[in-house]
mmCIF file of the N, C-alpha and C atoms, coordinates in Angstrom:
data_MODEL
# 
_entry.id   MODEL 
# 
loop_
_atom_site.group_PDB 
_atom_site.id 
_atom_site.type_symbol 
_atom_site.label_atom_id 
_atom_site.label_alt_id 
_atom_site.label_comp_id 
_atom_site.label_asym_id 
_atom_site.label_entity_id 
_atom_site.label_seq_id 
_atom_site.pdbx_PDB_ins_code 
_atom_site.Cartn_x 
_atom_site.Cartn_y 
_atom_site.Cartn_z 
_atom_site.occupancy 
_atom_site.B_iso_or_equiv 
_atom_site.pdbx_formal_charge 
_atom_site.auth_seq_id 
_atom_site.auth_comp_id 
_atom_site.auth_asym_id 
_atom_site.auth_atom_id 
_atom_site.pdbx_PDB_model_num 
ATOM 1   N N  . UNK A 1 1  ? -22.714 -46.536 4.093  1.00 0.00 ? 1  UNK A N  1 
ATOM 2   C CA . UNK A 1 1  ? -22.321 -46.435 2.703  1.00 0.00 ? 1  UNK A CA 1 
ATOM 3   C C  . UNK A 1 1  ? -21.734 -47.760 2.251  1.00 0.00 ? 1  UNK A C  1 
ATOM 4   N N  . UNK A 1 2  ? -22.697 -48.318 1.839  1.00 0.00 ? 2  UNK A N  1 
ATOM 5   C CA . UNK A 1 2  ? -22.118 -50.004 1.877  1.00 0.00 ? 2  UNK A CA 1 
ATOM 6   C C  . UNK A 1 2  ? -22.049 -50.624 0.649  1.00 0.00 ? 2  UNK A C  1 
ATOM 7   N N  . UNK A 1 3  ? -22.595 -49.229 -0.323 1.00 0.00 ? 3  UNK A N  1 
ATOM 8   C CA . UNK A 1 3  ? -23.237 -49.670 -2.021 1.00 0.00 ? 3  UNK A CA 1 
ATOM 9   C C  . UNK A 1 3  ? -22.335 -48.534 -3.030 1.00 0.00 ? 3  UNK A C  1 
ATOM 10  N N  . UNK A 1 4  ? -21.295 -48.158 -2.315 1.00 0.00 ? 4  UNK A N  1 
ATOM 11  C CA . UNK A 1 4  ? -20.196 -47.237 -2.804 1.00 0.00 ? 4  UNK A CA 1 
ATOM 12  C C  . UNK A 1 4  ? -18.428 -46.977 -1.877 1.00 0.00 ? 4  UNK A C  1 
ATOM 13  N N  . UNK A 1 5  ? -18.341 -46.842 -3.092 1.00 0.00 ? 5  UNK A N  1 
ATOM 14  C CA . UNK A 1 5  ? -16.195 -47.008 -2.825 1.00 0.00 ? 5  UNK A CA 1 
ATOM 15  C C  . UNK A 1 5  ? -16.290 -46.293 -1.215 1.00 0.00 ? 5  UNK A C  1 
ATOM 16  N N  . UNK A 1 6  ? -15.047 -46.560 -1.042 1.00 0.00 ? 6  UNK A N  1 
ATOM 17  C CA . UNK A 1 6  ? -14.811 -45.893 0.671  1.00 0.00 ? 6  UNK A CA 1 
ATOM 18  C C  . UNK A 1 6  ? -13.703 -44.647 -0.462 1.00 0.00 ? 6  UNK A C  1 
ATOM 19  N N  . UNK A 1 7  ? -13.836 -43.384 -0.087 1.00 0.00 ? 7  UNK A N  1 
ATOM 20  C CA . UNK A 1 7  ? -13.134 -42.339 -0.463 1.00 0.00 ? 7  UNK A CA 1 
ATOM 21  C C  . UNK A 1 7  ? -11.810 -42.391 0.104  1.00 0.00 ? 7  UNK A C  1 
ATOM 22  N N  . UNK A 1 8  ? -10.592 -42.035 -0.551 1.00 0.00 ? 8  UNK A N  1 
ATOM 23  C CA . UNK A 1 8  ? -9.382  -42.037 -0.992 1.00 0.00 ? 8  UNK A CA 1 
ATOM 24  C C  . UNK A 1 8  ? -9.235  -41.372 0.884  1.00 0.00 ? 8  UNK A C  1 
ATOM 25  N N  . UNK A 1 9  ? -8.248  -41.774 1.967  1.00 0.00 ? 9  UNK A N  1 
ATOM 26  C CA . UNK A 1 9  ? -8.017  -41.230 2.893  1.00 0.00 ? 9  UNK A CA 1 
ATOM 27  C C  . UNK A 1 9  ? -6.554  -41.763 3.527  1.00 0.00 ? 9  UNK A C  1 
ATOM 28  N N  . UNK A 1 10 ? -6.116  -41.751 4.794  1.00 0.00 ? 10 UNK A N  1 
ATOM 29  C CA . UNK A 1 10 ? -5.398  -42.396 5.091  1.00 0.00 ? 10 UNK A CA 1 
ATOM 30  C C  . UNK A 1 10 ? -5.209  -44.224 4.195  1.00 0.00 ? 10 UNK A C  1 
ATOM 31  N N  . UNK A 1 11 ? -4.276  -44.690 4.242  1.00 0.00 ? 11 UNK A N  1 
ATOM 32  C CA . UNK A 1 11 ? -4.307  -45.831 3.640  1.00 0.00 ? 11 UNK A CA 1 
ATOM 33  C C  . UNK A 1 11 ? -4.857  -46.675 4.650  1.00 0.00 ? 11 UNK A C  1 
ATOM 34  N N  . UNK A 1 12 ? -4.466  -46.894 5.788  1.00 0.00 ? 12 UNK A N  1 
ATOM 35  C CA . UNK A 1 12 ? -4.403  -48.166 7.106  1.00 0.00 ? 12 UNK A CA 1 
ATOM 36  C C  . UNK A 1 12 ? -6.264  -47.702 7.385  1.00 0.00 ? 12 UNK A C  1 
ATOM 37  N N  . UNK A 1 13 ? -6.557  -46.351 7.568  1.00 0.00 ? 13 UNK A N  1 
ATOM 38  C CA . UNK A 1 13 ? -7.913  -46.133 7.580  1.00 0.00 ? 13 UNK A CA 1 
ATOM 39  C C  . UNK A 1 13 ? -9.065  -47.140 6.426  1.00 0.00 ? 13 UNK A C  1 
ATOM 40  N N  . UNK A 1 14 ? -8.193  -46.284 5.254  1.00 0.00 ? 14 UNK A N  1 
ATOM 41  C CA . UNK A 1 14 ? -9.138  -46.783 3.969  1.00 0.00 ? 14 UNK A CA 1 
ATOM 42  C C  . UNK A 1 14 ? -8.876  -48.412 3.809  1.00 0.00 ? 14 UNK A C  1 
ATOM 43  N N  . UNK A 1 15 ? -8.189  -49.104 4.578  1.00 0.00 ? 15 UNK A N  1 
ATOM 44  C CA . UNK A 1 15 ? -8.201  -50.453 4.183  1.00 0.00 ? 15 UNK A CA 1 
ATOM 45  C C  . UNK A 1 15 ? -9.077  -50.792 5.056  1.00 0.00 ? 15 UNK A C  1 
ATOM 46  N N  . UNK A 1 16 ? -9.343  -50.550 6.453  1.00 0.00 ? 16 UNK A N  1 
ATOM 47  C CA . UNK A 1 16 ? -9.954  -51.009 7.424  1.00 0.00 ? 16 UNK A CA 1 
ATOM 48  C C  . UNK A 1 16 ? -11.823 -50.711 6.772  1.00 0.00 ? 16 UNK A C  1 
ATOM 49  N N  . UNK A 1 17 ? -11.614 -49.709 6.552  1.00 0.00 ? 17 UNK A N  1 
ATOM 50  C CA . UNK A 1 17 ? -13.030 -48.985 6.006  1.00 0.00 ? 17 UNK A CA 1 
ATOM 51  C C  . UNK A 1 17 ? -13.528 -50.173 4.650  1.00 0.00 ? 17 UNK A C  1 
ATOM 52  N N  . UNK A 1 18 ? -12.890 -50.524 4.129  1.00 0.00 ? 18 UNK A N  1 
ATOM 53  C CA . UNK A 1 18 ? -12.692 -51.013 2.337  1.00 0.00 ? 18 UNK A CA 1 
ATOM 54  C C  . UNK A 1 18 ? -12.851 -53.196 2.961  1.00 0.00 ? 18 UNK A C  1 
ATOM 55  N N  . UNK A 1 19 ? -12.377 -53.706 4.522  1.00 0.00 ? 19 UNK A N  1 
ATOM 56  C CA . UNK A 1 19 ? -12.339 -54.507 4.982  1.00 0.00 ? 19 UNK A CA 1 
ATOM 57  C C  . UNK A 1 19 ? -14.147 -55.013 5.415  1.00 0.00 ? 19 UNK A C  1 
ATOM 58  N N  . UNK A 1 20 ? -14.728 -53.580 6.184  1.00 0.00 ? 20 UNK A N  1 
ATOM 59  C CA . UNK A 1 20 ? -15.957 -53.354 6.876  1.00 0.00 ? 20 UNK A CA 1 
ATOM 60  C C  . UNK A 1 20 ? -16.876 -53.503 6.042  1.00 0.00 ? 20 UNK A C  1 
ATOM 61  N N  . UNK A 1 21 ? -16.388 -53.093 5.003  1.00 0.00 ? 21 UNK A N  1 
ATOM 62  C CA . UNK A 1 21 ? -17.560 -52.543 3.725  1.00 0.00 ? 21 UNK A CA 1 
ATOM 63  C C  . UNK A 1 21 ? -17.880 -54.299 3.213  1.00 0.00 ? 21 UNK A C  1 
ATOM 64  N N  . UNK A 1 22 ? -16.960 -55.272 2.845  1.00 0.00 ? 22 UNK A N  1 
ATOM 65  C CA . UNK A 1 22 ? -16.385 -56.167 2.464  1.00 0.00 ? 22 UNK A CA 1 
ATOM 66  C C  . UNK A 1 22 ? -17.435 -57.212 2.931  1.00 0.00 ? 22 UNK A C  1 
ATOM 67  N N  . UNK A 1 23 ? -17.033 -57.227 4.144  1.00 0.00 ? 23 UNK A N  1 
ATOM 68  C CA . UNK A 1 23 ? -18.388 -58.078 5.292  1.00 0.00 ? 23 UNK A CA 1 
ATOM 69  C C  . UNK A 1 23 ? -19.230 -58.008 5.064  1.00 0.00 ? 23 UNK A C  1 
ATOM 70  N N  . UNK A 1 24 ? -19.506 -56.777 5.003  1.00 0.00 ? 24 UNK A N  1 
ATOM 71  C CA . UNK A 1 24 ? -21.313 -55.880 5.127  1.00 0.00 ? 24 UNK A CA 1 
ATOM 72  C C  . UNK A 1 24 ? -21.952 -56.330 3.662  1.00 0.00 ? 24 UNK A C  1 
ATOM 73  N N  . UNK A 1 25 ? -20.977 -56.459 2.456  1.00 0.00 ? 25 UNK A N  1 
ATOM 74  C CA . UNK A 1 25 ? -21.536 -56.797 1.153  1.00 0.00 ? 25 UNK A CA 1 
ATOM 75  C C  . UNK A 1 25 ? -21.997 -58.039 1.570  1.00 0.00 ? 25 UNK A C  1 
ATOM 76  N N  . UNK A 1 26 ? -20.980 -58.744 2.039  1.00 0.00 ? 26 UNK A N  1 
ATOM 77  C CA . UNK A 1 26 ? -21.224 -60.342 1.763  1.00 0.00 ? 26 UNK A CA 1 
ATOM 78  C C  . UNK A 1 26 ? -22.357 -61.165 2.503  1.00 0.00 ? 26 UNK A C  1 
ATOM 79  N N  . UNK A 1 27 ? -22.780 -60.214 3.472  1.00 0.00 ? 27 UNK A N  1 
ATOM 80  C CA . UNK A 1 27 ? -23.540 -60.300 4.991  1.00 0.00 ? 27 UNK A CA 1 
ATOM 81  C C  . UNK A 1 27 ? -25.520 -60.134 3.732  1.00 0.00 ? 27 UNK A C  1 
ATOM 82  N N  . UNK A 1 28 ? -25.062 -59.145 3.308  1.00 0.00 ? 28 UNK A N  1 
ATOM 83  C CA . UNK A 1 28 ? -26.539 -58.451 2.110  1.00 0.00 ? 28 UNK A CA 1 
ATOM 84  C C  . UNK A 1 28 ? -26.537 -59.635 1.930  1.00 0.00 ? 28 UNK A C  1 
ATOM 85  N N  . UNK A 1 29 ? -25.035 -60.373 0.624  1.00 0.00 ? 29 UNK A N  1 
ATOM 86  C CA . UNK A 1 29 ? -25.898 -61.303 -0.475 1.00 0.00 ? 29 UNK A CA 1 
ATOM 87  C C  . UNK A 1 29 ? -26.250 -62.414 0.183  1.00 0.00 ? 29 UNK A C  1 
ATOM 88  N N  . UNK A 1 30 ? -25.794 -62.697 1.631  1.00 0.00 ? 30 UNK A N  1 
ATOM 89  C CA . UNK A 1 30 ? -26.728 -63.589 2.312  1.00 0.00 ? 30 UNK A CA 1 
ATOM 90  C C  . UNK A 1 30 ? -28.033 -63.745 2.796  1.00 0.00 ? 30 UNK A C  1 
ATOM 91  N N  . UNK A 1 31 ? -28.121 -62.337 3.463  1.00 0.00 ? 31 UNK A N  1 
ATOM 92  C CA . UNK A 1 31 ? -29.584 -62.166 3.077  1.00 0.00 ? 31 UNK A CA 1 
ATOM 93  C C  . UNK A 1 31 ? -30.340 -62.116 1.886  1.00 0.00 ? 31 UNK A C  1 
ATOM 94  N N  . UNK A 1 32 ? -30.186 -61.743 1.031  1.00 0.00 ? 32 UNK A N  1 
ATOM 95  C CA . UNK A 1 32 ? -30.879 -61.540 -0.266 1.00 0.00 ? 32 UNK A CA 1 
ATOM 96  C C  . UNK A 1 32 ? -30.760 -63.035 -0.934 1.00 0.00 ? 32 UNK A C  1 
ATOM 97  N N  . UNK A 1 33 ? -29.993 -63.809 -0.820 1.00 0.00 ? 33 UNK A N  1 
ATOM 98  C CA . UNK A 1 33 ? -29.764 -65.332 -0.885 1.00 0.00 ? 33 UNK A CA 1 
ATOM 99  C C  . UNK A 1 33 ? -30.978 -66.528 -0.238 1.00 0.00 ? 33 UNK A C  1 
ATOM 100 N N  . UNK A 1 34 ? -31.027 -66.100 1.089  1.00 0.00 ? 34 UNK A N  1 
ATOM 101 C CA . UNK A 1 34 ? -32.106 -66.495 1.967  1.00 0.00 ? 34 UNK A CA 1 
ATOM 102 C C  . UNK A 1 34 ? -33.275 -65.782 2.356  1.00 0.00 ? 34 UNK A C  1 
ATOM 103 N N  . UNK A 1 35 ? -33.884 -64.662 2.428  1.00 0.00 ? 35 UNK A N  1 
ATOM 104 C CA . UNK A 1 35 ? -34.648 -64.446 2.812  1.00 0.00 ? 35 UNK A CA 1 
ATOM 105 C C  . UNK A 1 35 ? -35.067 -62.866 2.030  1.00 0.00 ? 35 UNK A C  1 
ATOM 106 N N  . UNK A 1 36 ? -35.008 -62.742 0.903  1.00 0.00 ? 36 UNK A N  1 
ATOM 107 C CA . UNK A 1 36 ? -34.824 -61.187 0.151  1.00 0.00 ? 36 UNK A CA 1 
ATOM 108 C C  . UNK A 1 36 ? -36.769 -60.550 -0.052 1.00 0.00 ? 36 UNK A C  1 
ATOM 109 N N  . UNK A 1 37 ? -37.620 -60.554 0.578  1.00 0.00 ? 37 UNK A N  1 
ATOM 110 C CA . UNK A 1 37 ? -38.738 -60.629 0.700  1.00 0.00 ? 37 UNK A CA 1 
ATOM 111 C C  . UNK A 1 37 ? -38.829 -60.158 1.847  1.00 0.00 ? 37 UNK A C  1 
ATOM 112 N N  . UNK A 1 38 ? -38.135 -60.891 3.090  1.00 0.00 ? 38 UNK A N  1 
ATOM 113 C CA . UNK A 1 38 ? -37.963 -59.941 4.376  1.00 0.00 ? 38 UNK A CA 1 
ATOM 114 C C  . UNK A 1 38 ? -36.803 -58.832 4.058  1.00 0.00 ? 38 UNK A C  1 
ATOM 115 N N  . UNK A 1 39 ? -36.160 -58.720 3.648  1.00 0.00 ? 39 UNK A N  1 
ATOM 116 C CA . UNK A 1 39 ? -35.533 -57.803 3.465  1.00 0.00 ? 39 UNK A CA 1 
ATOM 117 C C  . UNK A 1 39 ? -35.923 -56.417 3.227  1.00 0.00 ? 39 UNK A C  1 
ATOM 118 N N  . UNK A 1 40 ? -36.889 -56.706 2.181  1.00 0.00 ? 40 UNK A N  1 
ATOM 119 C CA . UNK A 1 40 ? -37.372 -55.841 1.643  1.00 0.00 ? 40 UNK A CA 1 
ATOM 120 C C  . UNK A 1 40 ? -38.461 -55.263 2.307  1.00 0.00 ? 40 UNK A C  1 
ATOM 121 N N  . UNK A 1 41 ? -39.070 -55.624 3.120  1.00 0.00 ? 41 UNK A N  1 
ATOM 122 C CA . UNK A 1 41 ? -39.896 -55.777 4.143  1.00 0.00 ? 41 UNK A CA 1 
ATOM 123 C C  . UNK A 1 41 ? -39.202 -54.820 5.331  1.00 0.00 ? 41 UNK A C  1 
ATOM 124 N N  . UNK A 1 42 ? -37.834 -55.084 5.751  1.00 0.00 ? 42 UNK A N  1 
ATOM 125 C CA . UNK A 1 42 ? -37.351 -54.608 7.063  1.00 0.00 ? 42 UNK A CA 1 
ATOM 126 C C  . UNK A 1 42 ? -36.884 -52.614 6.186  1.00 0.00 ? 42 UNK A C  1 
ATOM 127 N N  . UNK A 1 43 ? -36.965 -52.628 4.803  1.00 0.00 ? 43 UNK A N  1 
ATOM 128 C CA . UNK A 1 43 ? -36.179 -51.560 4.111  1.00 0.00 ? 43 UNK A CA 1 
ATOM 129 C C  . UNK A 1 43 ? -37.653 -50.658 4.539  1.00 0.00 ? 43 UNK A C  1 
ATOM 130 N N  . UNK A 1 44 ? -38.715 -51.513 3.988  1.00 0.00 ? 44 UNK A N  1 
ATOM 131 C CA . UNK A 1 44 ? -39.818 -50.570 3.888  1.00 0.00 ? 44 UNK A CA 1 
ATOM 132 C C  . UNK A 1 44 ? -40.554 -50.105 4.928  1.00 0.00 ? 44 UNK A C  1 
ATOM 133 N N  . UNK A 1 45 ? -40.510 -50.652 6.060  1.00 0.00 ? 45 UNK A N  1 
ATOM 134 C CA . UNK A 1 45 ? -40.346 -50.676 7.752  1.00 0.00 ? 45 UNK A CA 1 
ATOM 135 C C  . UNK A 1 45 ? -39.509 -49.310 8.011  1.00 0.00 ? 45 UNK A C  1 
ATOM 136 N N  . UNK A 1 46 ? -38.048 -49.430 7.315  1.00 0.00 ? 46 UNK A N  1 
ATOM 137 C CA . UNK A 1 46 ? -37.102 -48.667 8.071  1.00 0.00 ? 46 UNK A CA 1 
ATOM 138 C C  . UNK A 1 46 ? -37.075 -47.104 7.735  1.00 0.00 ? 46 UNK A C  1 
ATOM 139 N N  . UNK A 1 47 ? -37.615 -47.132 6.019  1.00 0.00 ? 47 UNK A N  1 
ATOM 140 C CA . UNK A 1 47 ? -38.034 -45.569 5.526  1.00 0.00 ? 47 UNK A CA 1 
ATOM 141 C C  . UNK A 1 47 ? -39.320 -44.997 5.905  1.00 0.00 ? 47 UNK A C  1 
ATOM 142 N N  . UNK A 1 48 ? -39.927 -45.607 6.365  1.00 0.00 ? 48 UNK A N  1 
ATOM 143 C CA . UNK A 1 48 ? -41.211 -45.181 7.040  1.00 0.00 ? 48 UNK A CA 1 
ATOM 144 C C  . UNK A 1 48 ? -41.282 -44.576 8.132  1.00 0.00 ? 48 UNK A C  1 
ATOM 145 N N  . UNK A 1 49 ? -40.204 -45.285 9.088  1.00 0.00 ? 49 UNK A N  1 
ATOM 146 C CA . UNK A 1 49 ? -39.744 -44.225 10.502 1.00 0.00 ? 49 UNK A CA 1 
ATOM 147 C C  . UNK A 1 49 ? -38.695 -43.034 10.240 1.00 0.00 ? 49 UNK A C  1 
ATOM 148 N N  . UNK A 1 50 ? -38.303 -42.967 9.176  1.00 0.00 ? 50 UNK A N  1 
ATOM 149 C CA . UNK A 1 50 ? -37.543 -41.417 8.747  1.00 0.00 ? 50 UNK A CA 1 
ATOM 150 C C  . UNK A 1 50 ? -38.432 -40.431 8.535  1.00 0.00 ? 50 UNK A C  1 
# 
């Protein structure tokens, strides 16, 4: 859940959760920065094996 709020919980939890999330955004707009074609590529790869 990396494209929505972390839900209201413990605080020390929800910061750690709200920290993870944080990375994980910034980690995307790097990809999507450099290489957003494979990206899109590894998405359409990944719903295909569901």
């Amino acid at each position: 859940r990396v494209f929505s709020a972390i839900s209201p919980m413990d605080a020390m939890a929800m910061a750690f959760n709200e920290g993870q999330r944080n990375l994980a955004l910034e980690l995307f707009q790097r990809v999507m920065a450099h290489c957003p074609e494979q990206y899109l590529k590894m998405a359409k790869e990944a719903s295909e094996q569901e």
